[in-house]
C-alpha positions in Angstrom: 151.8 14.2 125.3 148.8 15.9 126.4 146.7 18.2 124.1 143.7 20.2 123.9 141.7 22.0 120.7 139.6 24.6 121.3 137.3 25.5 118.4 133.4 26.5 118.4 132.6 23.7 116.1 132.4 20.4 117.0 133.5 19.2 113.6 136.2 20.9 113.6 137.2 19.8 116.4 137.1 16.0 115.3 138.8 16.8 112.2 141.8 18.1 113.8 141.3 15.4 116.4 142.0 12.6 114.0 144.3 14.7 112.1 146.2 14.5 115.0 146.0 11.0 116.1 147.4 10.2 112.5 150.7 11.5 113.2 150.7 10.6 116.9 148.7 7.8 117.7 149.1 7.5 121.4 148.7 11.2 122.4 145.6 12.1 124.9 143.3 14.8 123.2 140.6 16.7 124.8 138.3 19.0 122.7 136.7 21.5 124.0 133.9 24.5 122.3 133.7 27.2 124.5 136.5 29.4 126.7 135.2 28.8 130.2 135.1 25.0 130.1 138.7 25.3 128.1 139.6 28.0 131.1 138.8 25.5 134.2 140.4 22.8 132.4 144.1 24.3 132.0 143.6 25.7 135.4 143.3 21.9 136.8 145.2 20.0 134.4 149.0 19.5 132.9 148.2 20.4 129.2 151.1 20.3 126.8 150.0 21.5 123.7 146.7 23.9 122.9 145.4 24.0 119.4 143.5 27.1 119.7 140.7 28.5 117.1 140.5 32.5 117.0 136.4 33.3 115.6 134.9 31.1 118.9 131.8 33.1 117.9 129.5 35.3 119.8 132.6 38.2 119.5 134.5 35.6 121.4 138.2 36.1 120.7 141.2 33.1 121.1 143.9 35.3 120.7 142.5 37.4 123.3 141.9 34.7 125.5 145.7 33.6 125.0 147.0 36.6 125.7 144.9 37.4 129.5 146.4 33.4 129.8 149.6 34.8 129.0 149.4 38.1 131.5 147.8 35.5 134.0 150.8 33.3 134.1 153.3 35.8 134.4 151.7 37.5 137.4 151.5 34.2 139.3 155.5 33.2 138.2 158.1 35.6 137.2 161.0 32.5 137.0 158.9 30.2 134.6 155.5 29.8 133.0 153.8 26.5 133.0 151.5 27.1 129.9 151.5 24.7 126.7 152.7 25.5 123.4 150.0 27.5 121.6 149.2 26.6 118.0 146.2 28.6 116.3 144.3 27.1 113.9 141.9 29.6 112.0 141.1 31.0 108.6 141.6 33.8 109.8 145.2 34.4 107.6 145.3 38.1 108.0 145.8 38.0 112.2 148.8 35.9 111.7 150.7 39.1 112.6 149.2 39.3 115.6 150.5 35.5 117.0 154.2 37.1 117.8 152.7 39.3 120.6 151.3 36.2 122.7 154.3 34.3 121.4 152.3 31.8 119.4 154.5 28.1 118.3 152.9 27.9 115.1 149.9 29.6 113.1 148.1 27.5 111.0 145.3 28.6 108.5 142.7 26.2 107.3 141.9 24.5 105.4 145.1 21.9 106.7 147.0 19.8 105.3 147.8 16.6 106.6 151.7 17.0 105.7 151.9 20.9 107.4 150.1 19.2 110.0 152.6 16.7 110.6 155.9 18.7 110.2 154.5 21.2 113.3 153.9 18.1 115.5 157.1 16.8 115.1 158.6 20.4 115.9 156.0 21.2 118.5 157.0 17.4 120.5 160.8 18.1 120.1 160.3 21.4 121.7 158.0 19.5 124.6 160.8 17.5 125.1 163.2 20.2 125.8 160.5 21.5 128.4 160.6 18.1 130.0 162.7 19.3 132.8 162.9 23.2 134.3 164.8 24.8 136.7 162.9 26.9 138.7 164.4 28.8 141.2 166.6 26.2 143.6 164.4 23.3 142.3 164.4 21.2 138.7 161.1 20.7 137.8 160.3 17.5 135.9 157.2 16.4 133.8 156.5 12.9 134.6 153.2 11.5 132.7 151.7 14.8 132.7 152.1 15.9 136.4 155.0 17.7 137.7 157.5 16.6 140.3 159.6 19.3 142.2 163.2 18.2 142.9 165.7 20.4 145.6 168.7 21.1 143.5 170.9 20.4 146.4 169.1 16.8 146.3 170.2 15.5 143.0 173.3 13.5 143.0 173.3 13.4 139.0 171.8 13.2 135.6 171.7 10.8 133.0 171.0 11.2 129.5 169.1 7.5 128.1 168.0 8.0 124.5 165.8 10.6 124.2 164.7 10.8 128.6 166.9 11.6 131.3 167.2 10.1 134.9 167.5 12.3 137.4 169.0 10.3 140.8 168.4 12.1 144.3 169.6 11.0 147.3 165.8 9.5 147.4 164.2 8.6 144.4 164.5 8.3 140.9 162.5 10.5 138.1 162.8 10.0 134.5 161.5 12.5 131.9 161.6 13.9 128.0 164.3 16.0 128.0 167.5 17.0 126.6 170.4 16.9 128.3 172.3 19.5 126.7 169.6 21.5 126.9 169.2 21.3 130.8 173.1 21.6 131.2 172.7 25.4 130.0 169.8 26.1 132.6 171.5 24.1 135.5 173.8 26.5 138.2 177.4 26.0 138.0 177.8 23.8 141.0 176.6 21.1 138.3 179.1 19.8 135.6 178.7 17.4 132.6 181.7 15.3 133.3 180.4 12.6 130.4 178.1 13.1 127.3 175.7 11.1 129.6 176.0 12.5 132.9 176.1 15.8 135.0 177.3 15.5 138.5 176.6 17.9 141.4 179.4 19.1 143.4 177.8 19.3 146.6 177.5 15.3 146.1 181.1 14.7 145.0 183.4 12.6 147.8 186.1 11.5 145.6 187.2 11.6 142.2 190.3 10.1 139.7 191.0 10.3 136.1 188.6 8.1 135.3 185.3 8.2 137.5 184.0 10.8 140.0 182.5 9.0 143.0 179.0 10.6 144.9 178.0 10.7 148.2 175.9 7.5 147.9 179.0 5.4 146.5 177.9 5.8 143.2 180.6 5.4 140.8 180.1 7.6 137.2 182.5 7.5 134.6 184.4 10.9 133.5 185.4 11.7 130.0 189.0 12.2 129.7 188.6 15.0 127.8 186.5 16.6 131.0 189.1 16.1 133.8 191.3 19.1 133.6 188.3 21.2 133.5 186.4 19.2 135.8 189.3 19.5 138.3 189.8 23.1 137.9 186.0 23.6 138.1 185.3 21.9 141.0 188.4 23.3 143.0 186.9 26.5 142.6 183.5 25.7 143.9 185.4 23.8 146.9 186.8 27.4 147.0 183.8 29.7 147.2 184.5 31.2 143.9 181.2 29.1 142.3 177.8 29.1 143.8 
Protein backbone atom coordinates (compact mmCIF):
# COMPACT_ATOMS: atom_id res chain seq x y z
CA UNK A 1 0.00 0.00 0.00
CA UNK A 2 1.03 3.34 -0.87
CA UNK A 3 0.28 6.46 1.31
CA UNK A 4 0.91 10.00 1.67
CA UNK A 5 0.26 12.70 4.79
CA UNK A 6 -0.07 16.03 4.04
CA UNK A 7 0.14 18.25 7.13
CA UNK A 8 2.00 21.84 7.54
CA UNK A 9 4.01 20.46 10.37
CA UNK A 10 6.75 18.42 10.03
CA UNK A 11 6.17 16.76 13.34
CA UNK A 12 3.04 15.94 12.70
CA UNK A 13 3.82 14.47 10.02
CA UNK A 14 6.36 11.90 11.73
CA UNK A 15 4.02 11.26 14.34
CA UNK A 16 1.34 9.94 12.07
CA UNK A 17 4.21 8.45 10.04
CA UNK A 18 5.22 6.01 12.78
CA UNK A 19 1.76 5.74 13.95
CA UNK A 20 1.29 4.29 10.84
CA UNK A 21 4.11 2.00 10.38
CA UNK A 22 3.00 0.45 13.74
CA UNK A 23 0.04 -1.05 12.44
CA UNK A 24 1.48 -1.73 8.97
CA UNK A 25 4.94 -2.14 8.93
CA UNK A 26 5.74 -2.65 5.24
CA UNK A 27 3.61 0.17 3.79
CA UNK A 28 5.61 3.07 1.66
CA UNK A 29 4.79 6.57 3.23
CA UNK A 30 5.64 9.88 1.81
CA UNK A 31 5.05 13.16 3.80
CA UNK A 32 4.63 16.03 2.34
CA UNK A 33 4.02 20.12 4.01
CA UNK A 34 2.68 22.05 1.45
CA UNK A 35 -0.27 21.55 -1.50
CA UNK A 36 1.81 22.12 -4.65
CA UNK A 37 4.57 19.57 -3.85
CA UNK A 38 1.56 17.12 -2.57
CA UNK A 39 -0.34 18.27 -6.06
CA UNK A 40 2.64 17.17 -8.55
CA UNK A 41 3.09 14.13 -6.61
CA UNK A 42 -0.51 12.53 -7.02
CA UNK A 43 -0.46 13.82 -10.51
CA UNK A 44 2.75 11.41 -11.15
CA UNK A 45 2.31 8.80 -8.80
CA UNK A 46 -0.18 5.60 -7.89
CA UNK A 47 -1.13 6.84 -4.29
CA UNK A 48 -3.55 4.70 -2.33
CA UNK A 49 -4.35 6.29 0.67
CA UNK A 50 -4.00 10.40 1.57
CA UNK A 51 -3.96 11.35 5.17
CA UNK A 52 -4.81 14.84 4.63
CA UNK A 53 -4.58 17.85 7.32
CA UNK A 54 -7.32 20.76 6.87
CA UNK A 55 -5.42 24.29 8.67
CA UNK A 56 -2.06 23.88 6.12
CA UNK A 57 -1.67 27.51 7.23
CA UNK A 58 -1.30 30.73 5.31
CA UNK A 59 -5.51 30.41 4.72
CA UNK A 60 -4.51 27.21 2.96
CA UNK A 61 -7.46 24.90 3.07
CA UNK A 62 -7.25 20.64 2.70
CA UNK A 63 -10.70 20.21 2.25
CA UNK A 64 -10.70 22.60 -0.42
CA UNK A 65 -7.94 21.25 -1.98
CA UNK A 66 -9.75 17.66 -1.87
CA UNK A 67 -12.59 18.83 -3.22
CA UNK A 68 -10.89 20.87 -6.80
CA UNK A 69 -9.05 17.06 -6.69
CA UNK A 70 -12.36 15.68 -6.64
CA UNK A 71 -13.99 18.11 -9.49
CA UNK A 72 -10.53 17.46 -11.27
CA UNK A 73 -10.96 13.84 -11.50
CA UNK A 74 -14.30 13.69 -12.59
CA UNK A 75 -13.85 16.02 -15.57
CA UNK A 76 -10.90 13.88 -16.86
CA UNK A 77 -13.03 10.30 -16.19
CA UNK A 78 -16.76 10.04 -16.07
CA UNK A 79 -16.50 5.80 -15.73
CA UNK A 80 -14.03 5.77 -12.71
CA UNK A 81 -11.78 7.95 -10.57
CA UNK A 82 -8.28 6.95 -9.78
CA UNK A 83 -7.91 9.00 -6.52
CA UNK A 84 -6.91 7.42 -2.99
CA UNK A 85 -9.02 7.08 -0.11
CA UNK A 86 -9.02 10.40 1.71
CA UNK A 87 -8.63 10.35 5.49
CA UNK A 88 -8.48 13.92 7.27
CA UNK A 89 -6.65 14.22 10.18
CA UNK A 90 -7.20 17.74 11.97
CA UNK A 91 -8.44 19.28 15.19
CA UNK A 92 -10.55 20.79 13.53
CA UNK A 93 -13.87 18.64 15.04
CA UNK A 94 -16.48 21.09 13.98
CA UNK A 95 -15.75 20.69 9.81
CA UNK A 96 -16.40 17.01 10.24
CA UNK A 97 -19.72 17.83 8.56
CA UNK A 98 -18.24 19.09 5.81
CA UNK A 99 -16.08 15.56 4.84
CA UNK A 100 -19.49 13.93 3.28
CA UNK A 101 -19.47 16.44 0.44
CA UNK A 102 -15.79 15.40 -0.92
CA UNK A 103 -16.80 11.96 0.16
CA UNK A 104 -14.05 11.66 2.81
CA UNK A 105 -13.20 7.49 4.18
CA UNK A 106 -12.73 8.53 7.59
CA UNK A 107 -12.37 11.87 9.71
CA UNK A 108 -10.16 11.76 12.39
CA UNK A 109 -9.54 14.61 15.02
CA UNK A 110 -6.40 14.89 16.98
CA UNK A 111 -5.09 14.25 19.25
CA UNK A 112 -5.12 10.11 17.85
CA UNK A 113 -5.09 7.30 19.29
CA UNK A 114 -3.19 4.54 18.43
CA UNK A 115 -6.21 1.99 18.64
CA UNK A 116 -8.72 4.47 16.39
CA UNK A 117 -5.82 4.66 14.39
CA UNK A 118 -5.52 1.09 13.85
CA UNK A 119 -9.20 0.05 13.37
CA UNK A 120 -9.46 2.79 10.18
CA UNK A 121 -6.30 1.09 8.58
CA UNK A 122 -7.61 -2.15 8.71
CA UNK A 123 -11.01 -0.76 7.10
CA UNK A 124 -9.21 1.70 4.90
CA UNK A 125 -6.78 -1.61 3.36
CA UNK A 126 -9.90 -3.85 3.11
CA UNK A 127 -11.54 -1.28 1.06
CA UNK A 128 -8.00 -0.89 -1.12
CA UNK A 129 -8.33 -4.28 -1.70
CA UNK A 130 -11.70 -4.25 -3.19
CA UNK A 131 -10.25 -1.33 -5.57
CA UNK A 132 -7.55 -3.72 -6.56
CA UNK A 133 -9.22 -4.49 -9.79
CA UNK A 134 -11.78 -1.95 -11.92
CA UNK A 135 -13.65 -2.28 -14.85
CA UNK A 136 -13.38 0.58 -16.83
CA UNK A 137 -15.20 0.80 -19.73
CA UNK A 138 -14.32 -2.61 -22.08
CA UNK A 139 -11.08 -2.92 -19.94
CA UNK A 140 -10.35 -4.38 -16.06
CA UNK A 141 -8.08 -2.35 -14.70
CA UNK A 142 -5.61 -3.94 -12.12
CA UNK A 143 -3.22 -2.43 -9.51
CA UNK A 144 -0.08 -4.36 -9.60
CA UNK A 145 2.62 -2.86 -6.98
CA UNK A 146 1.27 0.49 -7.31
CA UNK A 147 1.06 0.91 -11.14
CA UNK A 148 -1.84 0.09 -13.20
CA UNK A 149 -2.11 -2.51 -15.93
CA UNK A 150 -5.11 -2.21 -18.54
CA UNK A 151 -6.48 -5.59 -19.51
CA UNK A 152 -9.14 -5.87 -22.89
CA UNK A 153 -12.15 -7.61 -21.42
CA UNK A 154 -12.42 -9.66 -24.47
CA UNK A 155 -8.75 -10.85 -23.55
CA UNK A 156 -9.26 -12.58 -20.32
CA UNK A 157 -9.88 -16.16 -20.39
CA UNK A 158 -10.67 -16.24 -16.47
CA UNK A 159 -10.30 -15.29 -12.97
CA UNK A 160 -9.09 -16.84 -10.04
CA UNK A 161 -9.69 -16.01 -6.58
CA UNK A 162 -6.12 -17.23 -4.33
CA UNK A 163 -6.55 -16.08 -0.73
CA UNK A 164 -7.03 -12.71 -0.47
CA UNK A 165 -5.46 -11.75 -4.68
CA UNK A 166 -6.83 -12.81 -7.74
CA UNK A 167 -5.24 -14.05 -11.05
CA UNK A 168 -6.45 -12.74 -13.85
CA UNK A 169 -5.28 -15.20 -17.13
CA UNK A 170 -5.29 -13.56 -20.76
CA UNK A 171 -4.70 -15.17 -23.70
CA UNK A 172 -1.08 -13.39 -22.98
CA UNK A 173 -0.05 -12.92 -19.63
CA UNK A 174 -0.80 -13.36 -16.21
CA UNK A 175 -1.66 -10.36 -13.50
CA UNK A 176 -2.27 -10.92 -10.00
CA UNK A 177 -3.79 -8.25 -7.65
CA UNK A 178 -5.70 -7.32 -4.13
CA UNK A 179 -8.99 -7.89 -4.84
CA UNK A 180 -12.10 -9.57 -4.15
CA UNK A 181 -13.60 -11.74 -6.17
CA UNK A 182 -17.12 -11.32 -5.31
CA UNK A 183 -16.65 -8.00 -5.47
CA UNK A 184 -15.41 -7.84 -9.15
CA UNK A 185 -18.11 -10.50 -10.21
CA UNK A 186 -20.86 -7.55 -9.54
CA UNK A 187 -18.86 -4.99 -11.78
CA UNK A 188 -17.88 -7.62 -14.54
CA UNK A 189 -20.56 -7.59 -17.92
CA UNK A 190 -22.65 -10.57 -18.15
CA UNK A 191 -20.69 -12.40 -20.85
CA UNK A 192 -18.59 -13.38 -17.54
CA UNK A 193 -19.89 -16.05 -15.13
CA UNK A 194 -18.58 -17.37 -11.74
CA UNK A 195 -18.97 -21.03 -12.55
CA UNK A 196 -16.81 -21.93 -9.05
CA UNK A 197 -16.33 -19.94 -5.76
CA UNK A 198 -12.75 -19.51 -7.29
CA UNK A 199 -13.23 -18.80 -10.85
CA UNK A 200 -15.18 -16.63 -13.46
CA UNK A 201 -14.96 -17.69 -16.93
CA UNK A 202 -15.57 -15.52 -20.02
CA UNK A 203 -17.86 -16.80 -22.68
CA UNK A 204 -16.21 -15.47 -25.58
CA UNK A 205 -13.31 -17.98 -24.39
CA UNK A 206 -15.51 -21.05 -23.75
CA UNK A 207 -14.93 -24.17 -26.51
CA UNK A 208 -16.47 -26.85 -24.56
CA UNK A 209 -17.98 -27.60 -21.47
CA UNK A 210 -19.54 -30.93 -19.22
CA UNK A 211 -20.94 -31.28 -15.85
CA UNK A 212 -17.97 -30.99 -14.40
CA UNK A 213 -15.39 -28.50 -16.00
CA UNK A 214 -15.74 -25.80 -18.68
CA UNK A 215 -12.90 -25.95 -21.09
CA UNK A 216 -11.24 -22.32 -22.69
CA UNK A 217 -9.95 -21.52 -25.77
CA UNK A 218 -6.23 -22.17 -24.65
CA UNK A 219 -7.22 -25.84 -23.42
CA UNK A 220 -7.45 -24.80 -20.04
CA UNK A 221 -9.49 -27.03 -18.03
CA UNK A 222 -11.50 -25.18 -14.84
CA UNK A 223 -13.67 -26.97 -12.65
CA UNK A 224 -17.58 -26.05 -12.40
CA UNK A 225 -19.55 -26.21 -9.28
CA UNK A 226 -22.38 -28.54 -9.64
CA UNK A 227 -24.58 -26.32 -8.12
CA UNK A 228 -23.54 -23.69 -11.20
CA UNK A 229 -24.31 -25.93 -14.22
CA UNK A 230 -27.99 -25.39 -14.86
CA UNK A 231 -27.48 -21.83 -14.71
CA UNK A 232 -24.27 -21.78 -16.33
CA UNK A 233 -25.89 -23.73 -19.26
CA UNK A 234 -28.87 -21.68 -19.45
CA UNK A 235 -26.62 -18.54 -19.21
CA UNK A 236 -24.32 -19.22 -21.62
CA UNK A 237 -26.97 -20.44 -24.33
CA UNK A 238 -28.32 -17.22 -24.16
CA UNK A 239 -25.22 -15.28 -24.79
CA UNK A 240 -24.47 -17.97 -27.68
CA UNK A 241 -27.89 -16.52 -28.61
CA UNK A 242 -27.53 -12.69 -28.74
CA UNK A 243 -29.74 -12.18 -25.83
CA UNK A 244 -26.44 -11.19 -23.41
CA UNK A 245 -23.78 -8.75 -24.40
Amino acid sequence: MKIVICDDSKLACDKLDAMVKCVLPDVEIKCFQDIISLQAYIKTHTTDLLFMDIDLGNGVDGMHFVRELRQSAGAESKTHSTLPLIIFVTALAERMPEAFSVRAFWYLVKPLKQETLREVLIQAESEIETLGAVVVACKLEIKINGNTTLVSLSDILYIESIGRKIRVVTRSGEYESYAKIIELEERLPKSFFKIHRSYIVNFEQVSNYSSSSVELTNGTTIPISKYKYKEFVNTFLDYQSGNIL
